[in-house]
RODO-2510 file (C-alpha; in nm, 4 decimals, decimal comma):
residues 122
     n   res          X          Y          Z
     1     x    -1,0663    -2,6570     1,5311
     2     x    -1,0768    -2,5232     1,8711
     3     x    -1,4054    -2,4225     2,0073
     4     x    -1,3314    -2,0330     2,0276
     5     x    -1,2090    -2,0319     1,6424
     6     x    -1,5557    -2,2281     1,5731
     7     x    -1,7489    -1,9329     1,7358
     8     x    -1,5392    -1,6927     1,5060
     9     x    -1,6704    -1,8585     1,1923
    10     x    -2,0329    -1,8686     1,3878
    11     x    -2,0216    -1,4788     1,4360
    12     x    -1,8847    -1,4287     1,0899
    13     x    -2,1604    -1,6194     0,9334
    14     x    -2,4500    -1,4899     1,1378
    15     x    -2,3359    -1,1285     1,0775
    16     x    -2,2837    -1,2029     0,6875
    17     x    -2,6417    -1,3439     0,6266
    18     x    -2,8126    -1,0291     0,8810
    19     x    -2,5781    -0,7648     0,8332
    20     x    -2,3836    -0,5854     0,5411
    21     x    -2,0292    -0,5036     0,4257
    22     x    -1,8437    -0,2223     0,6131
    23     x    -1,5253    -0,1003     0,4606
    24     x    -1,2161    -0,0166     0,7243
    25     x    -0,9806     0,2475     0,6170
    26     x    -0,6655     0,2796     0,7246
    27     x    -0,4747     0,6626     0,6302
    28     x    -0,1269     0,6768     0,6896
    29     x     0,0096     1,0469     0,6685
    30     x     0,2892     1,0900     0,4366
    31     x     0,5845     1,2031     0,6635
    32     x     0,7172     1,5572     0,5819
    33     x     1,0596     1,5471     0,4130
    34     x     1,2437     1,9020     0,5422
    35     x     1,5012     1,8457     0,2111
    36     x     1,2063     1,8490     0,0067
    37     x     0,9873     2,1075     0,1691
    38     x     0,6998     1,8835     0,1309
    39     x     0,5173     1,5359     0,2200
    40     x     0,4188     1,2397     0,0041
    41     x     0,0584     1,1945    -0,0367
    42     x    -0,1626     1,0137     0,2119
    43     x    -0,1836     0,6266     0,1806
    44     x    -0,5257     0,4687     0,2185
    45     x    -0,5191     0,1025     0,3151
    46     x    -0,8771    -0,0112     0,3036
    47     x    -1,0437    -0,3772     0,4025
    48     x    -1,4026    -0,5357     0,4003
    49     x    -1,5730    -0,7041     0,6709
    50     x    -1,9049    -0,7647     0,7716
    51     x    -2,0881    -0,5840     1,0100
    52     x    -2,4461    -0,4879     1,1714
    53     x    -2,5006    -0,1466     1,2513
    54     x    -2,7240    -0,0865     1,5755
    55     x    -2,8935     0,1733     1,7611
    56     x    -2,7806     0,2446     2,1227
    57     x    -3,0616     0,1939     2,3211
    58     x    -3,1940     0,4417     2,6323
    59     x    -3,0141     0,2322     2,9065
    60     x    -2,6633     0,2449     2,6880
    61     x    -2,7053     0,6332     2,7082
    62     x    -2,8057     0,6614     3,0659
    63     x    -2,5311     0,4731     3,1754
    64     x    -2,2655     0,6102     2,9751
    65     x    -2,2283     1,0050     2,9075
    66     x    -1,9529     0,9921     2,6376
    67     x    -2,2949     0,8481     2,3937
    68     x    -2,3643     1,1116     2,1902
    69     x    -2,6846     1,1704     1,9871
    70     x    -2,6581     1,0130     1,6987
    71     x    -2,3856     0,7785     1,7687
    72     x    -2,4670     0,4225     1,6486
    73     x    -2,3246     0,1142     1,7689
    74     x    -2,0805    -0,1284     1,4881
    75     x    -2,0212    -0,5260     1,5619
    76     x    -1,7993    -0,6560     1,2814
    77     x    -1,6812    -1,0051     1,2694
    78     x    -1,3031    -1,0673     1,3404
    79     x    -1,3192    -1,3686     1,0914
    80     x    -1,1080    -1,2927     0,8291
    81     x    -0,9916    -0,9690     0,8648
    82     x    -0,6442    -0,8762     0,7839
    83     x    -0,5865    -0,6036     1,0880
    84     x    -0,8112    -0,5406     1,3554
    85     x    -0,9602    -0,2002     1,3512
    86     x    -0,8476     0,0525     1,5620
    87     x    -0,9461     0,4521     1,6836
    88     x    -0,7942     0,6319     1,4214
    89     x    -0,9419     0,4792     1,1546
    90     x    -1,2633     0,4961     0,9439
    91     x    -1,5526     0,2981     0,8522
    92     x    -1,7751     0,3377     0,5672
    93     x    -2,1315     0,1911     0,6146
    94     x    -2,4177     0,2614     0,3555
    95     x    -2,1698     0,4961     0,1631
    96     x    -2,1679     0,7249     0,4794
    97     x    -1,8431     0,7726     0,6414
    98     x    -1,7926     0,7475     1,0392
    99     x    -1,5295     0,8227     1,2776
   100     x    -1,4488     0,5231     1,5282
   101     x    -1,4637     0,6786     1,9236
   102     x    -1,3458     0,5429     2,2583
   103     x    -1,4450     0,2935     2,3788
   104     x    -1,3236     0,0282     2,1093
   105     x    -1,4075    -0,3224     2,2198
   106     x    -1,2636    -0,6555     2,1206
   107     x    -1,4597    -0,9876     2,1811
   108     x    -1,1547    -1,2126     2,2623
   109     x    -1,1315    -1,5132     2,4764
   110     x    -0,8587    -1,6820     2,5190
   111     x    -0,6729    -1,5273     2,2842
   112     x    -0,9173    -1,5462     1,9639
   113     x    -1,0387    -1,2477     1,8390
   114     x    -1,4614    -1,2939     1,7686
   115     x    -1,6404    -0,9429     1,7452
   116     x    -1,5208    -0,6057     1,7166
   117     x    -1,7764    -0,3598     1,9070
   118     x    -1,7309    -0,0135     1,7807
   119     x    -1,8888     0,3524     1,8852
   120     x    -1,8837     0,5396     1,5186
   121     x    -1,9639     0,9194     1,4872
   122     x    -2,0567     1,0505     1,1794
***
């Protein structure tokens, strides 16, 4: 096992035993049919991982102005997920339901993904 993939199962593990499950969700919009005069329903592809949700802390807000007030901060382990999450989709933490917001960071030397770092908005 090469020593990036060990640190993938390190961050997985660390973030299982301190943090909690985090559901991704995936919606794919039904694309209108003009024959039809309407659009299949809405898929929802959905995914757990592990995550810690943080605080942003008074030196993250000074030096970045696109923090908002009540914006939190998600890591999620890469370990095991099937697709990596991405800005349109949503994450559920402690049954509350957050957007994902720019920037989207990906932990990911040479070429093995570790940590997701996410900016959610509720």
């Amino acid at each position: 096992m090469a020593f990036y993939d060990e640190m993938a199962v390190m961050a997985l593990e660390m973030i299982t035993e301190f943090g909690q499950p985090v559901t991704i969700r995936a919606i794919t919009v039904g694309e209108y049919d003009p024959d039809l005069g309407t659009a299949p329903p809405d898929t929802i592809t959905e995914q757990t991982a592990q995550g810690i949700l943080l605080d942003f802390t008074g030196q993250e807000f000074q030096n970045n102005s696109l923090i908002k007030q009540g914006d939190k901060k998600l890591k999620i382990a890469a370990q095991g997920l099937a697709w990596a999450p991405g800005l349109l989709n949503k994450v559920v933490v402690q049954g509350r339901t957050w957007s994902i917001v720019p920037p989207l960071k990906e932990i990911n030397p040479a070429g093995t993904p570790i940590l997701y770092e996410l900016q959610v908005r509720s």
